[in-house]
C-alpha positions in Angstrom: -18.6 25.5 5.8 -20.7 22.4 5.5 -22.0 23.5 2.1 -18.6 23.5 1.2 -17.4 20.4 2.5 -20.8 18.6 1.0 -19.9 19.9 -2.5 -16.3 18.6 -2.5 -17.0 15.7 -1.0 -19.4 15.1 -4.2 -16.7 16.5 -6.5 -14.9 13.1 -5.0 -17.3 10.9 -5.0 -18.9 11.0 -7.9 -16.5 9.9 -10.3 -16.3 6.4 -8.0 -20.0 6.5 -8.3 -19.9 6.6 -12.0 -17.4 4.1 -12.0 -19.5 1.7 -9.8 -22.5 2.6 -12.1 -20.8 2.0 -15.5 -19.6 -1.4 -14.2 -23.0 -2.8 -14.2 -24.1 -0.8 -17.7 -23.9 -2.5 -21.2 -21.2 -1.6 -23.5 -23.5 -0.1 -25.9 -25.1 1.9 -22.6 -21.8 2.8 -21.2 -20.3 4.2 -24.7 -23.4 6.0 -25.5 -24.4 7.6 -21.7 -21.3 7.2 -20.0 -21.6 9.7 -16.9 -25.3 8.3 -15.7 -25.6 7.2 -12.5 -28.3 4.3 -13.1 -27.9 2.1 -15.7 -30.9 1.6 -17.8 -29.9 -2.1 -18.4 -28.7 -3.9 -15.3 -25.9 -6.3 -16.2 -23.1 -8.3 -14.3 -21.7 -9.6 -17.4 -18.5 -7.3 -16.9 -17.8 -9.1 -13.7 -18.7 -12.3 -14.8 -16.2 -11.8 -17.6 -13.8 -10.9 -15.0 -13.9 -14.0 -13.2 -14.9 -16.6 -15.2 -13.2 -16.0 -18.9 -9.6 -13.5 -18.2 -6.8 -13.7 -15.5 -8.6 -11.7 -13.2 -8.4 -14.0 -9.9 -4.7 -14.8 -11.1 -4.0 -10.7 -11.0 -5.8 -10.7 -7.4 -4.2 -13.7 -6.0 -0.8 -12.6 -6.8 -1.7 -8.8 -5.5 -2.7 -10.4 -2.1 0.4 -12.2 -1.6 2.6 -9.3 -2.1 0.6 -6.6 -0.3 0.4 -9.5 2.8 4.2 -10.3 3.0 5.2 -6.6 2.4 2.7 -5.2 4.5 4.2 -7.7 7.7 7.7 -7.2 6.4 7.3 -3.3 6.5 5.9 -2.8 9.7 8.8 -5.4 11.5 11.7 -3.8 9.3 10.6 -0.2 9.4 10.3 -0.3 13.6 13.4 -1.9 13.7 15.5 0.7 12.0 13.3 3.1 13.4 14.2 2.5 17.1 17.5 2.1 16.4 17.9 5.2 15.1 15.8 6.9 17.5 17.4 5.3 20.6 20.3 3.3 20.2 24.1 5.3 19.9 26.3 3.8 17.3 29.0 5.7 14.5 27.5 6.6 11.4 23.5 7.4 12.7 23.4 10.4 11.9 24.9 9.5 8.5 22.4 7.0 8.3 19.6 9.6 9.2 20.8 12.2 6.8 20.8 8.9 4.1 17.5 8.1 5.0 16.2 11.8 4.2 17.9 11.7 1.1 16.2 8.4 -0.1 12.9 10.4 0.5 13.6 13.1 -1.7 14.8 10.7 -5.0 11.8 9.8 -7.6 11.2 6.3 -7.1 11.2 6.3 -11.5 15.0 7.6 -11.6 15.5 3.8 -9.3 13.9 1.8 -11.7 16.6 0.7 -14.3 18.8 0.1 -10.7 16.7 -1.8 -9.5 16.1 -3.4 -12.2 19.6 -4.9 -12.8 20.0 -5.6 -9.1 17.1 -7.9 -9.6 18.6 -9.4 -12.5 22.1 -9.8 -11.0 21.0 -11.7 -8.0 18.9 -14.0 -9.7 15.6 -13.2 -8.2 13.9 -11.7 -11.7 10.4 -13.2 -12.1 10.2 -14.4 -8.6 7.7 -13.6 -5.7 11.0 -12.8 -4.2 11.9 -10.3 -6.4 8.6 -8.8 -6.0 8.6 -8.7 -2.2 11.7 -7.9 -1.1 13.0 -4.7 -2.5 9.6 -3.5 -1.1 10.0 -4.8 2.4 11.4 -1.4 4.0 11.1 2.3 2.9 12.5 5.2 4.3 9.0 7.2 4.8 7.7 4.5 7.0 11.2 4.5 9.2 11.1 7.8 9.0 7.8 8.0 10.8 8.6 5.1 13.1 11.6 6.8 14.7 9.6 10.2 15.1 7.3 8.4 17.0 10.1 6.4 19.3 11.1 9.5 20.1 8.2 10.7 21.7 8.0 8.0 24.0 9.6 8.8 27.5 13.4 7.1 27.8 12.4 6.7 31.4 9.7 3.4 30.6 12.8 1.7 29.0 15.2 2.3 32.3 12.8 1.1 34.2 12.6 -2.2 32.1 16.4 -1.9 31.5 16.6 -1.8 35.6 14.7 -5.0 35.8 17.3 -7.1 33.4 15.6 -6.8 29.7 17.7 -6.1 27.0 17.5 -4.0 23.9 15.4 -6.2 21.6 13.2 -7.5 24.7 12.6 -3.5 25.6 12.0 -2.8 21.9 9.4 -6.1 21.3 7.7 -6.0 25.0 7.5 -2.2 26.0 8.3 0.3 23.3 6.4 -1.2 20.2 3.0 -1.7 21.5 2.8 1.7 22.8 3.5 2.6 18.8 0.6 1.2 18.0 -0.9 4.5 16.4 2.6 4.8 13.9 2.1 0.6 13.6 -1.4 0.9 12.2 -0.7 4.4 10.1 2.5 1.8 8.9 -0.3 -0.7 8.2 -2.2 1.3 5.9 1.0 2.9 4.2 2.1 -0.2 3.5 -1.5 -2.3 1.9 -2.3 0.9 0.1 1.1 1.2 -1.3 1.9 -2.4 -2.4 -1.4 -3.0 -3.1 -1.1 -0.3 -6.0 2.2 -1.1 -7.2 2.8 -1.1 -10.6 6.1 0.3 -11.7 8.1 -2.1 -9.6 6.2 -5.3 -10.7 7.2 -4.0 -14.3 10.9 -4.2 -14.2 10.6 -7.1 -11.5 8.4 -9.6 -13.7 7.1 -10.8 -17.3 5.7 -14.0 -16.5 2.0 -13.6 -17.1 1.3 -15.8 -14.0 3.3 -13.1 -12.1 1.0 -10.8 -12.9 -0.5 -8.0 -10.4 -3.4 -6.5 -10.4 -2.3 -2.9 -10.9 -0.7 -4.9 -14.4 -3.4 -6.5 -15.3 -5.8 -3.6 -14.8 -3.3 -1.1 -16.8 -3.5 -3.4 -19.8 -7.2 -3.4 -19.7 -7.1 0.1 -19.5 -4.9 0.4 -22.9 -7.2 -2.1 -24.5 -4.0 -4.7 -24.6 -6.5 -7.6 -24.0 -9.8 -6.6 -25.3 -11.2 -5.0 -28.4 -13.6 -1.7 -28.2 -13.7 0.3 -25.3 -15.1 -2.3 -23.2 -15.7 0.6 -20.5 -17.7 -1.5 -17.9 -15.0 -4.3 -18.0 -12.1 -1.8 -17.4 -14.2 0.0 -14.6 -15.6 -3.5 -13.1 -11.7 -4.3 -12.7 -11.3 -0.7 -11.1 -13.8 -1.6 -8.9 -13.3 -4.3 -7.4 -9.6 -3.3 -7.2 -10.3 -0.1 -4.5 -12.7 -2.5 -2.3 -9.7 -3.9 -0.4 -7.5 -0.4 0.2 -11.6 1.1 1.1 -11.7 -1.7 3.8 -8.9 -1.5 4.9 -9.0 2.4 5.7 -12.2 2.4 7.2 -11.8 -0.4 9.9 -8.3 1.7 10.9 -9.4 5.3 10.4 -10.1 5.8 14.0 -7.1 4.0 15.5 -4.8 6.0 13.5 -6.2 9.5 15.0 -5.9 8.0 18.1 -2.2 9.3 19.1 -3.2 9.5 22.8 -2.8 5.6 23.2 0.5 4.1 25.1 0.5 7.9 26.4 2.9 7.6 29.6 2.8 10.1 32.8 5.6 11.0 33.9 
């Protein structure tokens, strides 16, 4: 079994590691040897390039202020609906619910030209707006927010119900931080997600100071804004690109396993 799991694990790997490698190759290296794993010529020029003669911290700048806002707005929005599907009664939920499963199963590309003119019409096109909001709620994450609400025993909120709070107070102060294993599994959804973006950036903006980085790293890749193959440039940009998602998993992985937590005896 762990021969197994050793060889896929380098059937994973390595293509990152050959990404990483080629990053810091030549262009006449990386054309002519492109799958070795030490560069005979170490160079940074790629990622001095990257910084210091394209758009390249423009691209990241712009990623990190979407992923940021969307990332917050998702995990407020998504527990909201979530627990009020999961505990409060009101005409139409199960409507809503049956909705909500419906949304899941559409291809987010047949929503594009929609969206699209809904952009337009409102007069958001081209706008950090534009590119934040349609993205501040989905219906996987409420999906997986309500599952979890309902999971936790009704009793806790009597019992805070009993001592005078009210809906939101028993939704902010008792229910949500015992979510905090959905929260962080939200979290991650959410900055992997809007961190690789791309389809929704292209109908939602042109201006080239609006920008992402999933654009900007797509027209590297189709050699829109350099000549040759420029294969260390194209992987530097892919590079640097994962780190944040990679950190981002690894400082959560555990937390998000851990289901036990806010566990309740009754």
């Amino acid at each position: 079994m762990y021969a197994i799991l050793t060889v896929l694990a380098i059937i994973y790997i390595a293509p990152f590691l050959v990404q990483v490698a080629t990053s810091f190759k030549t262009d006449v290296e990386a054309a002519s040897n492109p799958i070795s794993l030490i560069p005979q010529t170490w160079s940074t020029a790629a990622y001095e390039k990257l910084f210091l003669n394209s758009d390249f911290p423009v691209w990241f700048k712009n990623s990190a202020i979407v992923t940021i806002f969307v990332t917050l707005g998702r995990v407020f929005f998504n527990s909201l609906a979530g627990y009020a599907l999961a505990r409060l009664q009101f005409r139409g939920r199960t409507v809503i619910f049956a909705g909500l499963i419906a949304v899941m199963s559409v291809p987010g590309v047949v929503l594009l030209i929609p969206k699209f003119l809904v952009i337009n019409q409102i007069g958001i096109y081209d706008t950090y707006v534009g590119m934040i909001v349609p993205l501040l709620t989905d219906a996987a994450g409420v999906f997986i927010m309500k599952n979890f609400f309902e999971s936790i025993p009704a009793s806790v909120e009597e019992q805070a119900r009993i001592d005078g709070a009210g809906t939101f107070r028993v939704f902010w102060s008792i229910v949500l931080p015992m979510a905090r294993p959905a929260l962080i599994t939200i979290v991650i959804l959410s900055f992997q997600g809007s961190w690789n973006e791309l389809s929704h950036f292209i109908v939602a903006t042109q201006s080239p100071a609006l920008t992402t980085l999933t654009k900007g790293v797509a027209s590297l890749a189709s050699g829109e804004l350099s000549q040759g193959t420029q294969y260390p440039l194209k992987l530097a940009a892919a590079a640097i690109m994962t780190i944040p998602v990679a950190v981002m998993f690894f400082i959560f992985q555990k937390r998000i396993m851990n289901t036990t937590d806010g566990a309740v005896k009754e």
